[in-house]
Each structure stands twice: as structure tokens, then as C-alpha cells.
SERO-4910 file (N, C-alpha, C, O; in steps of 0.05 Angstrom, whole numbers):
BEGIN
 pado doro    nc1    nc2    nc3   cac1   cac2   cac3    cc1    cc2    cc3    oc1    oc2    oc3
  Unk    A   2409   4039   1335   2393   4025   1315   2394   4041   1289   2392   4066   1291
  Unk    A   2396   4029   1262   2401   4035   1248   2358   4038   1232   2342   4020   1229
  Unk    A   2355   4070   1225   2319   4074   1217   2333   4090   1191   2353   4104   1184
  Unk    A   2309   4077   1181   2305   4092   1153   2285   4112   1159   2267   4105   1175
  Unk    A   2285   4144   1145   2271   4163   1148   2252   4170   1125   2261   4190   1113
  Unk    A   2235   4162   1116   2225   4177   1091   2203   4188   1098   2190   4185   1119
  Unk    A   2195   4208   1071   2169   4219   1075   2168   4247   1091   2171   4249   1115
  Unk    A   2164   4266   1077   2156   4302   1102   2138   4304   1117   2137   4323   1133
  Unk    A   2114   4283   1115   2093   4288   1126   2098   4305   1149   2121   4305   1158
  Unk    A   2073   4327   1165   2077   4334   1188   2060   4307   1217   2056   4313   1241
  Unk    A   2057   4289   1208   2045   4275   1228   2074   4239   1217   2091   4235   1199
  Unk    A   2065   4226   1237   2087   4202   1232   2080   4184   1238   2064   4183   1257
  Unk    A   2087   4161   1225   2085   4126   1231   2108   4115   1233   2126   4121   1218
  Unk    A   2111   4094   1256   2130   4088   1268   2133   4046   1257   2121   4027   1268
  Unk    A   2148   4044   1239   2136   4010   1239   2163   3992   1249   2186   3997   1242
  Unk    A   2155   3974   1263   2170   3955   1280   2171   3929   1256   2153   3923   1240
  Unk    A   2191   3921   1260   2183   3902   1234   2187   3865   1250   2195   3867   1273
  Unk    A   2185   3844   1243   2187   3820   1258   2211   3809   1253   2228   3814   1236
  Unk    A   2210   3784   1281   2234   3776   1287   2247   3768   1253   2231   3767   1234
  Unk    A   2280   3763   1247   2284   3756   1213   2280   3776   1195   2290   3775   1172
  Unk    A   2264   3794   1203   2261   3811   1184   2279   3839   1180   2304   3838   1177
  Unk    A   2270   3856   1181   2291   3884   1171   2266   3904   1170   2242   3899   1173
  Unk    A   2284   3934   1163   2263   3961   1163   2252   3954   1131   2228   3958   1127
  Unk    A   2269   3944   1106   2260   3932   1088   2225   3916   1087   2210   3926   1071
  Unk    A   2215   3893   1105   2198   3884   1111   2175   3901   1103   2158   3888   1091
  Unk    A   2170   3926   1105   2158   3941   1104   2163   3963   1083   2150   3983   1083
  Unk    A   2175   3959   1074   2176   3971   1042   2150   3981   1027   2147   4005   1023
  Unk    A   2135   3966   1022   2108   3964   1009   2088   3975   1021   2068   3980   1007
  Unk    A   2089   3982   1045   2069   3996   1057   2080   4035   1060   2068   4057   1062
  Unk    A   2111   4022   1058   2120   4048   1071   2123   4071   1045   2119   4095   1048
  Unk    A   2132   4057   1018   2142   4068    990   2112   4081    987   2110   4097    969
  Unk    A   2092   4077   1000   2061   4087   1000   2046   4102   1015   2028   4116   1005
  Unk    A   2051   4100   1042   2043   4121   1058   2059   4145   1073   2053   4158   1092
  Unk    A   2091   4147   1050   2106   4161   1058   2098   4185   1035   2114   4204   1035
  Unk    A   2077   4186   1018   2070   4205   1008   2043   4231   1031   2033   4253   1026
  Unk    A   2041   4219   1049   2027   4229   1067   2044   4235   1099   2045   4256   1113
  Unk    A   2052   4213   1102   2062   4217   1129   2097   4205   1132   2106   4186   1119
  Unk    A   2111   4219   1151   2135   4220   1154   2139   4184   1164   2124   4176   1182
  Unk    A   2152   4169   1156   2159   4135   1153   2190   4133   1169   2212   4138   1159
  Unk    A   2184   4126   1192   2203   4118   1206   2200   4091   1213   2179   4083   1223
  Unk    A   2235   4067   1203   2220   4040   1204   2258   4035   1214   2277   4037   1199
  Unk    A   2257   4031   1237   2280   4025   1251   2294   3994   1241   2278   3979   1232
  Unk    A   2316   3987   1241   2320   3948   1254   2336   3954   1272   2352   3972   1278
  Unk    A   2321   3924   1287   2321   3924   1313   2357   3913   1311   2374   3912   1293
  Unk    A   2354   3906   1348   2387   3901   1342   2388   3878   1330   2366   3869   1324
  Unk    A   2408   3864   1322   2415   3829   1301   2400   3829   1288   2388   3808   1285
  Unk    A   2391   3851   1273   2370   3853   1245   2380   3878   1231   2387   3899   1243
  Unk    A   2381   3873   1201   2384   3888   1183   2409   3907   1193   2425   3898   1210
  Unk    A   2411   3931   1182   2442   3943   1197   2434   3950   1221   2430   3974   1222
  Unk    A   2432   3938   1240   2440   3943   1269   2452   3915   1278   2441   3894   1283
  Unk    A   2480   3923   1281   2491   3897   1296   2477   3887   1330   2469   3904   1346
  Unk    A   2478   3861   1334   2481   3857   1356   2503   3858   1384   2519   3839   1385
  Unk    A   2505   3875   1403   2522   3873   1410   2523   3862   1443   2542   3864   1459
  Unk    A   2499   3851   1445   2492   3841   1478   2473   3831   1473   2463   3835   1451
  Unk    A   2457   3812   1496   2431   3802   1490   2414   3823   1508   2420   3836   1529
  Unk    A   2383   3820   1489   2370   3839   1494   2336   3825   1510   2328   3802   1508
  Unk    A   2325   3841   1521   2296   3835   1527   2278   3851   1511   2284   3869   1496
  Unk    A   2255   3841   1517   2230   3853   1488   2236   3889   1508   2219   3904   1499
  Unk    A   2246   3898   1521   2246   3923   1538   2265   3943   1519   2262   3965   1509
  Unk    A   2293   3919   1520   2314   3931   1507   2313   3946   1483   2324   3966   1475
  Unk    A   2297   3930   1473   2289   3928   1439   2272   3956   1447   2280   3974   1432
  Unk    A   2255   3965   1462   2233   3989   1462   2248   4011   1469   2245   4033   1459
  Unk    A   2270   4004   1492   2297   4029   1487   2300   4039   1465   2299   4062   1456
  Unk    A   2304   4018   1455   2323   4034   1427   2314   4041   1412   2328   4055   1397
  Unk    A   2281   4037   1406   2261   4054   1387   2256   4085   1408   2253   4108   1398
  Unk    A   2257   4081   1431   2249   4106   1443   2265   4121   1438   2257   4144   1440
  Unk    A   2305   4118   1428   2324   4134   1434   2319   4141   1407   2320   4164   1400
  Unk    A   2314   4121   1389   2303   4142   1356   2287   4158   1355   2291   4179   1343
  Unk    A   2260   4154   1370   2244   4181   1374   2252   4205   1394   2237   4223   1402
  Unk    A   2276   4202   1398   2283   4220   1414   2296   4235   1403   2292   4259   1402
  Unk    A   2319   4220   1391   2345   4227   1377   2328   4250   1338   2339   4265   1323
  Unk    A   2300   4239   1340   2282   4244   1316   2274   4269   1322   2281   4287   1307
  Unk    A   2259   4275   1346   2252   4289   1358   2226   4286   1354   2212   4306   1359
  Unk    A   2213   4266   1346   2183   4260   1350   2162   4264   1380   2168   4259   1403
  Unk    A   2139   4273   1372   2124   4283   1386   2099   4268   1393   2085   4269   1414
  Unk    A   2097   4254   1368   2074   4249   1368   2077   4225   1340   2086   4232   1318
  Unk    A   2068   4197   1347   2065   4182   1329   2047   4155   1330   2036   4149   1351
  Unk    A   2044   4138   1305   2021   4122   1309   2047   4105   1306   2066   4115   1294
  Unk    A   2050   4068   1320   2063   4048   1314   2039   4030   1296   2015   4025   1300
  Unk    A   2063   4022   1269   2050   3997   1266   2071   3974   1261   2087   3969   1244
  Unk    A   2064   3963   1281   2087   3935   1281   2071   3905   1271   2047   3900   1268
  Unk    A   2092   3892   1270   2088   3858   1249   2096   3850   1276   2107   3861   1295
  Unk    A   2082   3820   1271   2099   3800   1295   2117   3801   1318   2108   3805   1341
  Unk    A   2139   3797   1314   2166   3810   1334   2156   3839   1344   2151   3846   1367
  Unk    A   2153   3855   1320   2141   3882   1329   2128   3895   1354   2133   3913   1370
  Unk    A   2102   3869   1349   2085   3879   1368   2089   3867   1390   2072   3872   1407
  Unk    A   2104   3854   1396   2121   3854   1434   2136   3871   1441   2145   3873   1463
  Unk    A   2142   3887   1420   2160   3925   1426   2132   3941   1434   2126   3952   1455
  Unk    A   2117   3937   1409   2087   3960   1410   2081   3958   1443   2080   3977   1459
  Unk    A   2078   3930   1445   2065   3937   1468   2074   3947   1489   2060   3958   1507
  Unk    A   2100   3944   1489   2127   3951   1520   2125   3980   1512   2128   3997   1530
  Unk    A   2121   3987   1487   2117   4017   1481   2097   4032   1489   2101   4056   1493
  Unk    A   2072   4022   1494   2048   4037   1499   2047   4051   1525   2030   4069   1526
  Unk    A   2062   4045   1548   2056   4070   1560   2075   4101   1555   2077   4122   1567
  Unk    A   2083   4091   1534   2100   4121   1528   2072   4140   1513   2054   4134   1497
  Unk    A   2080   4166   1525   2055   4183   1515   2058   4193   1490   2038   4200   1477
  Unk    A   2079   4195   1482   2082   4198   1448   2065   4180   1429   2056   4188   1408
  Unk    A   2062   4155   1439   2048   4135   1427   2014   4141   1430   1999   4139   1449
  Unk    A   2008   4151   1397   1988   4153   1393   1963   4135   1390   1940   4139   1400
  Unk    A   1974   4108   1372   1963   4098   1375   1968   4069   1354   1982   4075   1334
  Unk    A   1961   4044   1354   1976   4022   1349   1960   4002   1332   1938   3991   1336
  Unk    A   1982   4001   1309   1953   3983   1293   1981   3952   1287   2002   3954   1274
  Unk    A   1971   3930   1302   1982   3911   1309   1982   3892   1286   1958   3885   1287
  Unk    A   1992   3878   1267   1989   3855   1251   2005   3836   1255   2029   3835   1254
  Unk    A   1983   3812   1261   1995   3786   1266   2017   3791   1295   2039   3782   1297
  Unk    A   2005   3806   1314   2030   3811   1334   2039   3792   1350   2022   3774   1351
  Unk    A   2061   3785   1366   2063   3765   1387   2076   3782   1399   2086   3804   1394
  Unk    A   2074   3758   1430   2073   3773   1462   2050   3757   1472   2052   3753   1497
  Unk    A   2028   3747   1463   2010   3735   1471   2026   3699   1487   2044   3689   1475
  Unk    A   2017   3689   1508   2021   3666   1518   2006   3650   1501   1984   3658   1493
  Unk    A   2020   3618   1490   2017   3615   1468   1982   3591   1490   1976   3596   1513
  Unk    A   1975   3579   1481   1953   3555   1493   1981   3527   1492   1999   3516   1479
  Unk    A   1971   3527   1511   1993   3486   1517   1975   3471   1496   1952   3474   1489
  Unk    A   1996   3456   1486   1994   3430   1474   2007   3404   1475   2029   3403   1486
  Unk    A   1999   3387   1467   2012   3359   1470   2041   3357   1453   2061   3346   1461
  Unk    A   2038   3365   1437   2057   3367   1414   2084   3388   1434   2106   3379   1439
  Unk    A   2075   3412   1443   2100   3432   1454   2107   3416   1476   2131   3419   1483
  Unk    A   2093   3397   1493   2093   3386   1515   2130   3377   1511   2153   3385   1517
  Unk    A   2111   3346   1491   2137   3335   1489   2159   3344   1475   2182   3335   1477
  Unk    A   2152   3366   1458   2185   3374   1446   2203   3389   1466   2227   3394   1462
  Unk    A   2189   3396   1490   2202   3411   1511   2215   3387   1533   2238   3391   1541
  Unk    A   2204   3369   1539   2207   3342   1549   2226   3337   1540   2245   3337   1556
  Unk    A   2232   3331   1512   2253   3314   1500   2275   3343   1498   2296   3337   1485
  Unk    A   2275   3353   1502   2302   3375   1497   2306   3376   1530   2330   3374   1533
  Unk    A   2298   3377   1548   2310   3365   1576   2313   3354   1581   2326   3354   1601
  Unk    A   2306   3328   1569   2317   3303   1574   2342   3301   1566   2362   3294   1580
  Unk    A   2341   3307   1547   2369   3307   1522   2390   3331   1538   2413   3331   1528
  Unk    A   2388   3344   1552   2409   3367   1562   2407   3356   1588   2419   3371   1603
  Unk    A   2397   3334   1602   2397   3321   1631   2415   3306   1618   2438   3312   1625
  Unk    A   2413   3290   1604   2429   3269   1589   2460   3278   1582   2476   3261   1573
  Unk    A   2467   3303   1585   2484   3321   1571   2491   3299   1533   2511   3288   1524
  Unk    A   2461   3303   1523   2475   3295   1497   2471   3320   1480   2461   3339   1491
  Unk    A   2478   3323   1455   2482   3344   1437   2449   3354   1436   2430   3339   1438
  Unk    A   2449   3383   1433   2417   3393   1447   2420   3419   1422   2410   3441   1426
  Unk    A   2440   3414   1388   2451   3432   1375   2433   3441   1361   2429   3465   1358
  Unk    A   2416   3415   1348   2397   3409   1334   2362   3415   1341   2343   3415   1325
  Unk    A   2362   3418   1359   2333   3425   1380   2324   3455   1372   2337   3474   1362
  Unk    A   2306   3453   1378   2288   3493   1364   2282   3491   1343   2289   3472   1328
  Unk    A   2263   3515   1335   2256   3516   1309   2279   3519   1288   2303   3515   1291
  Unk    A   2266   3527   1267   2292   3536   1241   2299   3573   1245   2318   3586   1236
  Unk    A   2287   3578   1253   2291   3607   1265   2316   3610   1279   2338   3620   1272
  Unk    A   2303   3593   1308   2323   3592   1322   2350   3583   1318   2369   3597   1327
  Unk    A   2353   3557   1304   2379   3538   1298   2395   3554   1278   2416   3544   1270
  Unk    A   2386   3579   1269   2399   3602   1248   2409   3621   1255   2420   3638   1242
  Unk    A   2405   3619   1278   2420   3639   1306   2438   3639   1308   2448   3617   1304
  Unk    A   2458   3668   1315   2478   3672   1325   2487   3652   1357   2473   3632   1355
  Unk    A   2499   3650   1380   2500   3646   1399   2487   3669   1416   2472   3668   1436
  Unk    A   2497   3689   1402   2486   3719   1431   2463   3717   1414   2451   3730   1431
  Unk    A   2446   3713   1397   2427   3716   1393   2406   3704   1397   2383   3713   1399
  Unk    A   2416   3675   1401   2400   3659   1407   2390   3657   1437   2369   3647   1444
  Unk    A   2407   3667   1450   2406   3682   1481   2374   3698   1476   2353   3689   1484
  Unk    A   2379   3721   1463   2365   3751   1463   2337   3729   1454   2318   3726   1470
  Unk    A   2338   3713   1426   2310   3698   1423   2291   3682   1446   2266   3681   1448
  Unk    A   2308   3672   1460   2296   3652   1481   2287   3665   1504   2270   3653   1518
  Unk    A   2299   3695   1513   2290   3708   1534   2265   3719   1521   2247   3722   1537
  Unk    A   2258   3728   1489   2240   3747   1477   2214   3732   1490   2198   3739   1507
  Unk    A   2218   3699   1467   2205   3682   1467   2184   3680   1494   2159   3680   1492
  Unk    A   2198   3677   1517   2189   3667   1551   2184   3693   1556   2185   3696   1580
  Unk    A   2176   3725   1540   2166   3738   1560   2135   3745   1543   2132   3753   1521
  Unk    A   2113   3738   1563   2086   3743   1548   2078   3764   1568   2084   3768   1592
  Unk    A   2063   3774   1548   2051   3807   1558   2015   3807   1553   2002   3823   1539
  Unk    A   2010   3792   1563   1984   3785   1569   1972   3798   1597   1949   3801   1604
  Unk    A   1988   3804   1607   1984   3830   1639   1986   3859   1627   1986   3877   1644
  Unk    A   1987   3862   1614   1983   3901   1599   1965   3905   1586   1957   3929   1584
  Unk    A   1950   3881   1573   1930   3890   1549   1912   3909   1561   1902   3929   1549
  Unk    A   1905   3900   1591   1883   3916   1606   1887   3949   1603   1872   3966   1592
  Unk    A   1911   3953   1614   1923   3978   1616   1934   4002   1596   1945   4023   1602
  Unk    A   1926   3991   1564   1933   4002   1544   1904   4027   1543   1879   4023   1542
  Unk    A   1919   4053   1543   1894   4062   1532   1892   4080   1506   1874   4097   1504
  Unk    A   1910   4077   1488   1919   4084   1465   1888   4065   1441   1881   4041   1443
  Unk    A   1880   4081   1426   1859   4060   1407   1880   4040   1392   1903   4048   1391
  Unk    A   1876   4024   1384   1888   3994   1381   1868   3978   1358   1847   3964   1361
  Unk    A   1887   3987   1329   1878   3963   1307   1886   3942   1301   1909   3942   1291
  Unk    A   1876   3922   1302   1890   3891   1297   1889   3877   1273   1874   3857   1274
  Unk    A   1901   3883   1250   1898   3863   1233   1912   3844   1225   1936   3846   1221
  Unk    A   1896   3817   1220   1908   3795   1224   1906   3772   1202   1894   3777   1181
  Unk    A   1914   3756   1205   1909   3732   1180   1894   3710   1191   1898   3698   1212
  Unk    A   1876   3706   1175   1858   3688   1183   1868   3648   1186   1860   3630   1200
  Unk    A   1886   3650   1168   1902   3626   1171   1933   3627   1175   1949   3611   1165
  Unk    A   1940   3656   1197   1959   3645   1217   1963   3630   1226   1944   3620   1236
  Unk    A   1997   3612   1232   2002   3588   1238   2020   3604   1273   2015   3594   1294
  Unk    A   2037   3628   1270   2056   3634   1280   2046   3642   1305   2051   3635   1328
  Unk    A   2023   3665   1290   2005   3681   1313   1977   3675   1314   1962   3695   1310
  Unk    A   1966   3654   1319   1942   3644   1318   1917   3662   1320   1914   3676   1340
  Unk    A   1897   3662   1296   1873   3672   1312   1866   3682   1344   1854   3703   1349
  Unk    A   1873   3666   1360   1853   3668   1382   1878   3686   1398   1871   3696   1419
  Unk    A   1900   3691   1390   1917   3717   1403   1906   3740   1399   1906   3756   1418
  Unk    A   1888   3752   1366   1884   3766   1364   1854   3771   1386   1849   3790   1401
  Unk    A   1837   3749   1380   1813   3755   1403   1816   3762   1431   1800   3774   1446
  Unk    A   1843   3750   1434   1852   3758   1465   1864   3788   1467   1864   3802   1488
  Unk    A   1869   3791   1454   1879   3822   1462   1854   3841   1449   1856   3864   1459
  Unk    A   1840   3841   1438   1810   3847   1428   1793   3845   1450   1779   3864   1457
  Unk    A   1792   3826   1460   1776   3828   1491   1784   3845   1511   1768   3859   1523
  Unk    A   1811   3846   1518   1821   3861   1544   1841   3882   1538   1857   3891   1555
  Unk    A   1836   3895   1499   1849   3919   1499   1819   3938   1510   1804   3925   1524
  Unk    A   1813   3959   1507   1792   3977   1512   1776   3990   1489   1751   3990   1488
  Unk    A   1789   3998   1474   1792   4014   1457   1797   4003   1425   1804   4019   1407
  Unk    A   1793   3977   1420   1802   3966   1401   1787   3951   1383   1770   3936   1393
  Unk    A   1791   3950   1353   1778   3936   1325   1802   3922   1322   1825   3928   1326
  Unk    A   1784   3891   1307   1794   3875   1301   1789   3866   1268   1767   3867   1257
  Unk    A   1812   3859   1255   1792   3849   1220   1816   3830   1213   1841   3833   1216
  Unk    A   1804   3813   1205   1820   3789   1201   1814   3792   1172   1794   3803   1164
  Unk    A   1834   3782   1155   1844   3780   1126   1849   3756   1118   1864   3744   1133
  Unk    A   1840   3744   1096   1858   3727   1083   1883   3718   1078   1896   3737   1068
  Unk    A   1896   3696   1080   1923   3698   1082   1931   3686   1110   1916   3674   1125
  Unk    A   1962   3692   1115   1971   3679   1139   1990   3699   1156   1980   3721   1161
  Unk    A   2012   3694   1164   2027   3709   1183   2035   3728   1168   2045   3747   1180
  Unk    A   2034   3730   1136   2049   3761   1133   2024   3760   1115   2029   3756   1091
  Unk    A   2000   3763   1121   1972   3783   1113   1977   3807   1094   1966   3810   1072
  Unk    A   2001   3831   1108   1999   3845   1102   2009   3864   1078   2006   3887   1070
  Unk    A   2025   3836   1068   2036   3833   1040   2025   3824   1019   2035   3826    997
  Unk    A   1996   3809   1024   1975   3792   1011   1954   3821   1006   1940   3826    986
  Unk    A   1956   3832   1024   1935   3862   1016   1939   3885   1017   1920   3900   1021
  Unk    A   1970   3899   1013   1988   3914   1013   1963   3949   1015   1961   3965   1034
  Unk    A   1951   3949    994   1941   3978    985   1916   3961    999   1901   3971    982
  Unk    A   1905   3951   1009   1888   3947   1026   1897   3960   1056   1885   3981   1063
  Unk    A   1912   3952   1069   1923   3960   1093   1931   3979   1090   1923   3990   1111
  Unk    A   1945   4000   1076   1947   4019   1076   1913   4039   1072   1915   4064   1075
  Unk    A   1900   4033   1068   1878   4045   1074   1860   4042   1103   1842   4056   1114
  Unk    A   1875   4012   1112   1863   4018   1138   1881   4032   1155   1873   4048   1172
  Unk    A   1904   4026   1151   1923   4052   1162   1922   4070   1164   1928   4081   1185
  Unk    A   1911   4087   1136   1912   4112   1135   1877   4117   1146   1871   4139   1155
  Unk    A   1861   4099   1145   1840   4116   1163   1836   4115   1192   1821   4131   1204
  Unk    A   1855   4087   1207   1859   4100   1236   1883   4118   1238   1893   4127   1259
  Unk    A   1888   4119   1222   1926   4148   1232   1885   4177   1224   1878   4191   1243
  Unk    A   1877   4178   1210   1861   4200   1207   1840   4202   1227   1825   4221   1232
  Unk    A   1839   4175   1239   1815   4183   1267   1833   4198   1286   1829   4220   1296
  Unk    A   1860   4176   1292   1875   4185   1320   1883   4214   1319   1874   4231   1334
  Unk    A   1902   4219   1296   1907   4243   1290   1893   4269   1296   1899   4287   1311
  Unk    A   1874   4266   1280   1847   4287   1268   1818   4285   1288   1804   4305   1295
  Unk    A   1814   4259   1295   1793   4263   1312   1769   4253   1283   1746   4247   1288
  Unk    A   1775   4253   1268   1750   4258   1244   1744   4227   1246   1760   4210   1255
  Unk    A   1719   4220   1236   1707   4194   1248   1710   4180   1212   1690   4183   1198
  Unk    A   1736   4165   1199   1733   4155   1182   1730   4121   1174   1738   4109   1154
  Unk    A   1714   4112   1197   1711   4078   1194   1731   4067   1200   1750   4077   1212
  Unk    A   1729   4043   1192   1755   4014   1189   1770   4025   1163   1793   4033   1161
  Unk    A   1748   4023   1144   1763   4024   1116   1775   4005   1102   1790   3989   1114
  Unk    A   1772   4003   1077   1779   3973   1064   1754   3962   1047   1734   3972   1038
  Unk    A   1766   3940   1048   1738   3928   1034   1724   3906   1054   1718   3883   1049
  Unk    A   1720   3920   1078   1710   3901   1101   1690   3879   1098   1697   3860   1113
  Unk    A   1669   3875   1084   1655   3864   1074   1666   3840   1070   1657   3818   1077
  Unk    A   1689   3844   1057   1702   3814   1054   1721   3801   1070   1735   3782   1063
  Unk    A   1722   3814   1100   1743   3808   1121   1719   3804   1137   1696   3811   1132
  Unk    A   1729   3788   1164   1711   3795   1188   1735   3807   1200   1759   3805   1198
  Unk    A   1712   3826   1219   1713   3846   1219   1704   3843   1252   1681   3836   1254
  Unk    A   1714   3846   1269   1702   3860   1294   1708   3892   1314   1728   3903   1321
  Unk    A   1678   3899   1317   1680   3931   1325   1696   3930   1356   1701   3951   1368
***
């Protein structure tokens, strides 16, 4: 995998960036807290310069961040992953290097059934029982896919990680968008209930929140990287007041 390195800090942040996206994605957070801490922001494989060269599972994808922190020689770091991301974060958390994880807008969560997914799943088996053209079916994500990629999406997609939240015992910040379409509210409550150790603050905005409050999030960043790190008791941080917020 191809990571960008910036920043001397002696402590490090690790950011996963979402499906479509690149180590770019994270620019804005990173051109800012790389004056404090060392910014390691990988792409994954079939993103940004890392070719794809096989199809992968959300596992594969945590390989290959582990062989950067290896190949880095990291010791010790906090992840913060977007979307796509945080189905790595989480395949990541029992590694003990992983300090600790501040999640935005993540998926891996099992999505709730609906009527609407019912039948669009219905009609795309019908239509491939039928053997008629099935070219056109999936989102716009998907239908922008390579062939091997579209492989690696559909295995990502079908694996939910709703059986680990229990077992995480890393502290765990979640910030989210309050009018998420991608990663709905009630993912973030779910993993807020059955992480252990975890704050939740929902933001204004939608699946990319964290571009809507850039120097906001970096302050909540930088005051859980200063609890995990340091031990020193520095809040949420932000302008909480105007987020909800759960302890």
C-alpha cells in the first residue's frame, strides 16, 4: 500500500480513509495535526496509488495497514478512520499497537431491513434467475467498479462486524453526522451501546461531517489522542454544546 508520512511528532495517528476515497480524503485534518503528531494515511488497495491486484476482505485490507506499521516501525498509535475505514478500525482493534479509535461515520454495522432493499434484492435475482442483463443493478459506487473490484466491494459490503463491538477494549470516539444517509444514526448508537469504553457526538452535516467541521474535529482529535496518550483528563472538546453529545 502506497501511505503518505508526514509530521515528526513522537506519538502517531493512523487515518483509514473510505471506500472512493484516497490518503488525500484526509488532507484537512492531516495538513493540521501533523504539526503535533506523526500522520500516517495509507490507500487501501484499488484506491489512490495502490493498485488492485486480487480481491480483498475487510481482513485483507487490515493486513496491509498492519504491514505499514510494521514496515513504519510503529509502536504505538491512535486510528482515525471515515466510513470504509472503520470496517479496517475495527478488524484492527485487537492488535495491541492500537491505542485507540476515533470512528467517523464508520460502517461494518448490519444495515436494519427494509422494504425498499427487500425488493431491489428480489428484482436483481430475479433478473440473474432470468439470466437477463444484471449490468445495470447496484449502486453508482458499485456500477463504477472495476470487475476484480467489484468482487472485493460485494464481499466488504456482506461482512458486518456487529460480533466485536463487545470485545473492543481500546477507548472509542465516534463522531458522526447527524443527517447521515450512508451510515445512519442508529449505527453509531449501536456500537455506543456495546463498545465499553466509548463517547459519542453527533455533528451537523452528513456522511462526510468531518469536512463540514474540519478545525472542529481536530480538536476533538487532538483531545482524545491527549487522554489515550498522556492519561491527562482533557474532555470531548469542541464546541459540544452545539452537538449532541453522548458520554
Amino acid at each position: 500500500m502506497f501511505c503518505l508520512d508526514k509530521g515528526n511528532g513522537e506519538k502517531t495517528l493512523l487515518f483509514l480513509h473510505g471506500w472512493g476515497g484516497s490518503s488525500a480524503s484526509f488532507a484537512p485534518l492531516v495538513n493540521i495535526l501533523c504539526d503535533t503528531y506523526r500522520c500516517l494515511a495509507p490507500d487501501f488497495y484499488g484506491h489512490g496509488q495502490t493498485p488492485a491486484e486480487h480481491v480483498c476482505s475487510v481482513h485483507d485490507f487490515a493486513l496491509g495497514v498492519r504491514n505499514i506499521l510494521n514496515e513504519k516501525g510503529v509502536k504505538e498509535v491512535i486510528v482515525v478512520a471515515h466510513s470504509f475505514g472503520g470496517r479496517v478500525a475495527l478488524d484492527l482493534a485487537g492488535d495491541e499497537r492500537i491505542k485507540g479509535l476515533v470512528i467517523i461515520d464508520g460502517a461494518g454495522m448490519r444495515p436494519r431491513a427494509s422494504v425498499k432493499k427487500f425488493f431491489r434484492a428480489l428484482k436483481y435475482r430475479l433478473k440473474k434467475a432470468l439470466r437477463l442483463d444484471v449490468s445495470n443493478c447496484g449502486s453508482p459506487d458499485y456500477k463504477a467498479l472495476s470487475p476484480l473490484m467489484k468482487q472485493t466491494f460485494v464481499k466488504v459490503v456482506n461482512t458486518h462486524q456487529d460480533g466485536v463491538l463487545r470485545g473492543i477494549k481500546q477507548p472509542v470516539l465516534l463522531l458522526w453526522g447527524k443527517k447521515d444517509r450512508d451510515t445512519p444514526p442508529y449505527m453509531a448508537h449501536r456500537m455506543h451501546k456495546r463498545i465499553k469504553d466509548c463517547k459519542a457526538v453527533f455533528l451537523s452535516g452528513g456522511h462526510f461531517c468531518y469536512l463540514d467541521h474540519v478545525a472542529e474535529v481536530c480538536v476533538f482529535i487532538r483531545n482524545f489522542a491527549c487522554g489515550v496518550f498522556y492519561g491527562m483528563v482533557c474532555g470531548i472538546g469542541g464546541r459540544s454544546g452545539a452537538h449532541g453529545v453522548i458520554a
